[in-house]
C-alpha positions as CSV (number, residue, x, y, z in Angstrom):
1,X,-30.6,-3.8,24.6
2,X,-31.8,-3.2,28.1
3,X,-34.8,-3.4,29.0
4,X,-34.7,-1.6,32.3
5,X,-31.4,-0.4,33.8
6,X,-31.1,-2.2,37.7
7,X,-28.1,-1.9,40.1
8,X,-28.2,-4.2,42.6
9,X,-24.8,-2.9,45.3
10,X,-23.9,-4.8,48.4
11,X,-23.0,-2.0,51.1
12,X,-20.1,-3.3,53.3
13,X,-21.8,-2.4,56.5
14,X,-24.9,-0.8,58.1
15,X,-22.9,1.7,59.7
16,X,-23.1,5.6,58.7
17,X,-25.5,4.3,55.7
18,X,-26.6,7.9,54.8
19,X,-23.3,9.0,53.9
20,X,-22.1,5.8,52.2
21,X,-25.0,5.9,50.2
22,X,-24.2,9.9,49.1
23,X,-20.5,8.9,48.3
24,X,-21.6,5.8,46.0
25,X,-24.6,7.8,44.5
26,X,-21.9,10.2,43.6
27,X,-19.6,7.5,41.9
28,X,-22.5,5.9,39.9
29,X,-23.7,9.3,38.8
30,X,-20.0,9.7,37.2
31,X,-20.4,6.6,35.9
32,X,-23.4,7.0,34.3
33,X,-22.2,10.3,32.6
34,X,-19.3,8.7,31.4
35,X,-21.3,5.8,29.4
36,X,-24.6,8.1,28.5
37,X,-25.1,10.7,25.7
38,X,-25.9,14.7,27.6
39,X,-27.9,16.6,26.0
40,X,-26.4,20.4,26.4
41,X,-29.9,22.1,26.1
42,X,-29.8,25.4,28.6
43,X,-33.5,25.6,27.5
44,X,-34.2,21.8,28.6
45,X,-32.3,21.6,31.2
46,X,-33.8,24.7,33.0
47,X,-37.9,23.1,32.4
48,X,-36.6,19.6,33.7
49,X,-35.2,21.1,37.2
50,X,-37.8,23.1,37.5
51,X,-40.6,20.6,37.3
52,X,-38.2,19.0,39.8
53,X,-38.4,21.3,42.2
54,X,-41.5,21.4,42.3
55,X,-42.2,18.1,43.2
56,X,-39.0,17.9,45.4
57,X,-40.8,20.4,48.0
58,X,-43.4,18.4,48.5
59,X,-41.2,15.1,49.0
60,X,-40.9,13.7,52.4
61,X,-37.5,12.4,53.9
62,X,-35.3,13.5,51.6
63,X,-32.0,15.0,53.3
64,X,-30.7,15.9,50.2
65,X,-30.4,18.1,47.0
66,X,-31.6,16.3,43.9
67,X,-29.5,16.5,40.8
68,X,-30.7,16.2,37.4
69,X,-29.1,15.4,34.4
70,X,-31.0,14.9,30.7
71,X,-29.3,12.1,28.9
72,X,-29.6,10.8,25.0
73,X,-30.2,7.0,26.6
74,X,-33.1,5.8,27.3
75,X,-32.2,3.4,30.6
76,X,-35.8,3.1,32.1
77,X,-37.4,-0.2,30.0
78,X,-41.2,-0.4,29.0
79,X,-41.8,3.2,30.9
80,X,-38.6,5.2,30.3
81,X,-38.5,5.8,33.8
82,X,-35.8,8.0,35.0
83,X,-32.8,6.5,36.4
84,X,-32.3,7.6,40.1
85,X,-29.4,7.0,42.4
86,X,-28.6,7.7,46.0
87,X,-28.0,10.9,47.3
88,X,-30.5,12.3,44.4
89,X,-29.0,12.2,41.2
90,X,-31.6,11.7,38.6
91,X,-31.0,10.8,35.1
92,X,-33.9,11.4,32.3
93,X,-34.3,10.8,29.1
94,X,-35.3,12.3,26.1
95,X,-37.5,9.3,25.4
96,X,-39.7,9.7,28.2
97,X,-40.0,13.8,27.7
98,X,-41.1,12.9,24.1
99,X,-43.4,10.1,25.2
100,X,-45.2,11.9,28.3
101,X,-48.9,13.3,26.6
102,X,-48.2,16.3,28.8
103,X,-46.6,18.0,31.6
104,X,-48.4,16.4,34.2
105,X,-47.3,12.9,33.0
106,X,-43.7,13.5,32.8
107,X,-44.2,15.1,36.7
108,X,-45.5,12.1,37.6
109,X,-43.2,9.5,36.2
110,X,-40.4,12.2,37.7
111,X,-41.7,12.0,41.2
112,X,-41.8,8.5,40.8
113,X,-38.4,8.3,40.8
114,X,-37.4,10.8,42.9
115,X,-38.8,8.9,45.4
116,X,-36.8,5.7,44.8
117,X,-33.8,7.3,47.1
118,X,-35.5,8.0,50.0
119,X,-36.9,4.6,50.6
120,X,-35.5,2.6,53.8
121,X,-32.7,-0.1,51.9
122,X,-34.0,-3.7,51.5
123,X,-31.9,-6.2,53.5
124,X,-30.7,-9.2,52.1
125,X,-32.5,-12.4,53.9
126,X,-30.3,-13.6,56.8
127,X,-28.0,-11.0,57.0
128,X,-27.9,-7.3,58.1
129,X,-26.4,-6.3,54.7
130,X,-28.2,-3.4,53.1
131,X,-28.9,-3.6,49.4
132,X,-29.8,-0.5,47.6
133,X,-32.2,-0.9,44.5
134,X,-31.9,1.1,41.6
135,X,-33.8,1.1,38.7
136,X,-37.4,0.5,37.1
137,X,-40.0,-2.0,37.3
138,X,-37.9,-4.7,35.9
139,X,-35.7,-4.4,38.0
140,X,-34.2,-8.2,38.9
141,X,-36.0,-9.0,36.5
142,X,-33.3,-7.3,33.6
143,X,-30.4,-9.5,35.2
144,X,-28.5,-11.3,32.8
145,X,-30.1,-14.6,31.4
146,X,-29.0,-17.6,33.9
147,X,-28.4,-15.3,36.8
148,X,-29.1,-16.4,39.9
149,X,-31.6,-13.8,41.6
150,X,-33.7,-14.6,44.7
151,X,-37.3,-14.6,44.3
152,X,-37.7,-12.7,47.3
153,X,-35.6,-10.0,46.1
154,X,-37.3,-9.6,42.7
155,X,-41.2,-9.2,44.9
156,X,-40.0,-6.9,47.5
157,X,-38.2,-4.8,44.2
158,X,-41.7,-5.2,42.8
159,X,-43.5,-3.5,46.3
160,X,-40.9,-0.6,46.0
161,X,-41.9,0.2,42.8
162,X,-45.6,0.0,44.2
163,X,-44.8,2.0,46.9
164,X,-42.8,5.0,44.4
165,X,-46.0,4.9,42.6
166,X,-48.5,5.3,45.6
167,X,-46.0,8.1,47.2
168,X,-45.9,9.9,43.3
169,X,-49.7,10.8,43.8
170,X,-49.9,12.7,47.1
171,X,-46.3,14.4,45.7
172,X,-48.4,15.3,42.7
173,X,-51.1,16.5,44.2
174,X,-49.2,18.9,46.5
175,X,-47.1,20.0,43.5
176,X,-50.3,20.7,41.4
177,X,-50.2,18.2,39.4
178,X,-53.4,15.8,38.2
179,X,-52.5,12.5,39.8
180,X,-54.8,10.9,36.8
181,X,-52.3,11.7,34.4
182,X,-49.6,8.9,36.1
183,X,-52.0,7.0,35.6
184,X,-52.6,7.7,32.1
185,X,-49.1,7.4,31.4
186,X,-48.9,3.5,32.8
187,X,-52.4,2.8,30.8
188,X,-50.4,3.4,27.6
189,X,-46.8,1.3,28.8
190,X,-46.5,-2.0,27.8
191,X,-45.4,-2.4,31.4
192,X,-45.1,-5.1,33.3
193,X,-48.1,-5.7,35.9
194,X,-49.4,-2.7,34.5
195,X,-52.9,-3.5,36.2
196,X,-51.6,-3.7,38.9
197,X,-50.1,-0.9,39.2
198,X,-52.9,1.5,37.6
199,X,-55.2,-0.2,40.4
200,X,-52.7,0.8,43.0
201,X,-52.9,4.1,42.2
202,X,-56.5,4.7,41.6
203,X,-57.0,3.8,44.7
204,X,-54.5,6.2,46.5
205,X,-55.9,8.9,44.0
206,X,-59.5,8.2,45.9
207,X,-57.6,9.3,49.6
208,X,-57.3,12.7,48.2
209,X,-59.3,15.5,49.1
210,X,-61.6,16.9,46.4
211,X,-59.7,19.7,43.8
212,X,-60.3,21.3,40.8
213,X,-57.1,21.6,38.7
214,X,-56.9,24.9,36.4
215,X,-56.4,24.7,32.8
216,X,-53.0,23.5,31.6
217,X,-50.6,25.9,28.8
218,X,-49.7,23.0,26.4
219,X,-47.5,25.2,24.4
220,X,-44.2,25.4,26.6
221,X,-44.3,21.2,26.9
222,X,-44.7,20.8,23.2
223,X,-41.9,23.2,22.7
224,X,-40.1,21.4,25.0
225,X,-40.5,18.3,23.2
226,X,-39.8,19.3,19.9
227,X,-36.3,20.5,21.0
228,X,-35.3,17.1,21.6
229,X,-33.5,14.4,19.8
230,X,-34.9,11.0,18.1
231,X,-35.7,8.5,20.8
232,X,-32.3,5.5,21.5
233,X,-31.7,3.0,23.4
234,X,-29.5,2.6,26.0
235,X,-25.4,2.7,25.8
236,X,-24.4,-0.7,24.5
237,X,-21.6,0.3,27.0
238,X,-23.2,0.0,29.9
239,X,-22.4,-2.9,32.2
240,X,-25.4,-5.2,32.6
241,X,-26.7,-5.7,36.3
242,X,-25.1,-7.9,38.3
243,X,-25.7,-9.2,42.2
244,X,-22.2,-9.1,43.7
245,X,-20.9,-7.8,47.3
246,X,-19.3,-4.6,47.4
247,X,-16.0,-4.8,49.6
């Protein structure tokens, strides 16, 4: 079973990276439909894009359309964080709907990975190679046993996951949502460096400006919930992550 779902690709070269990255986000996302479970919920579908548009108009840098898709499989680890590719294509799960205590959670853990794709592409040591991270907190870290994986690459995977997390908060805030309840959401994960993380983000919740938040409907997010399916794990047919070049 996977722990977190990571795809570590090797672009060819640095050239015209905005559209290469759009043409491959547009190949993994068939990909990813192919090997994943839909859930065909109109009802769903239309709470999950709209709690996604929220937050996308309040999202800095991104020069694209995000696309979401609610899948079965649960690909994002300890947190059931969404998958998110380049170009904006956004996979959630049913597991993390169903775990989030409210509405303001699952925004959170949402605009947490809706940032992931508009972060500048780490470069592989020595080289001008851009590598382009997918995935959760894990990340490297769900490679196959025995693979080899630079250490550097797993801490600066680490710090992007950091950074999504500190950039969720001011998205959230602007969206009106309660920033506290990411952080409630990681105090319950049995994530990794979960400390760390929850310390990271109280302390970009203390840059905000004071604001009283009004009192939340419950009612639609519950029913929300109970329209989806038992919690699973992700498709045994998905290919573990590998580091390889990309010709």
């Amino acid at each position: 079973m996977l722990r977190a779902l990571f795809i570590l690709i090797v672009a060819a070269t640095a050239s015209a990276q905005d559209n290469k990255e759009a043409g491959l986000g547009a190949a993994l996302a068939k990909n990813i439909r192919e090997r994943t479970t839909a859930i065909e919920n109109p009802s769903v579908q239309e709470y999950v894009e709209r709690v996604g548009r929220k937050l996308a108009a309040e999202i800095p840098g991104a020069n694209f359309k995000y696309t979401f898709a609610l899948i079965a499989d649960d690909l994002g680890g300890e947190t059931h964080e969404p998958l998110s590719l380049p170009g904006g294509y956004i996979f959630v799960s049913a597991t993390l709907i169903r775990s989030a205590a409210s509405e303001a959670e699952f925004a959170g853990m949402l605009a947490h990975a809706m940032v992931h794709p508009t972060l500048v592409p780490v470069r592989r040591e020595g080289s001008t190679i851009p590598l382009v991270f997918i995935g959760g907190w894990n990340g490297l870290g769900s490679a196959e046993p025995g693979a080899a994986v630079p250490v550097s690459l797993l801490k600066r995977q680490r710090e992007n996951e950091l950074h999504a997390d500190t950039q969720a908060v001011p998205i959230m805030f602007a969206a009106g949502y309660e920033p506290e309840a990411l952080v409630s959401y990681i105090e319950r994960a049995p994530a990794t460096d979960r400390d760390t993380r929850v310390a990271a983000l109280q302390q970009e919740i203390q840059k905000l400006p004071g604001r009283s938040y009004p009192a939340v409907d419950t009612s639609e997010f519950a029913k929300i919930q109970a329209q989806l399916p038992a919690p699973r794990s992700a498709a045994p047919n998905l290919i573990r992550p590998t580091l390889r070049p990309r010709n």
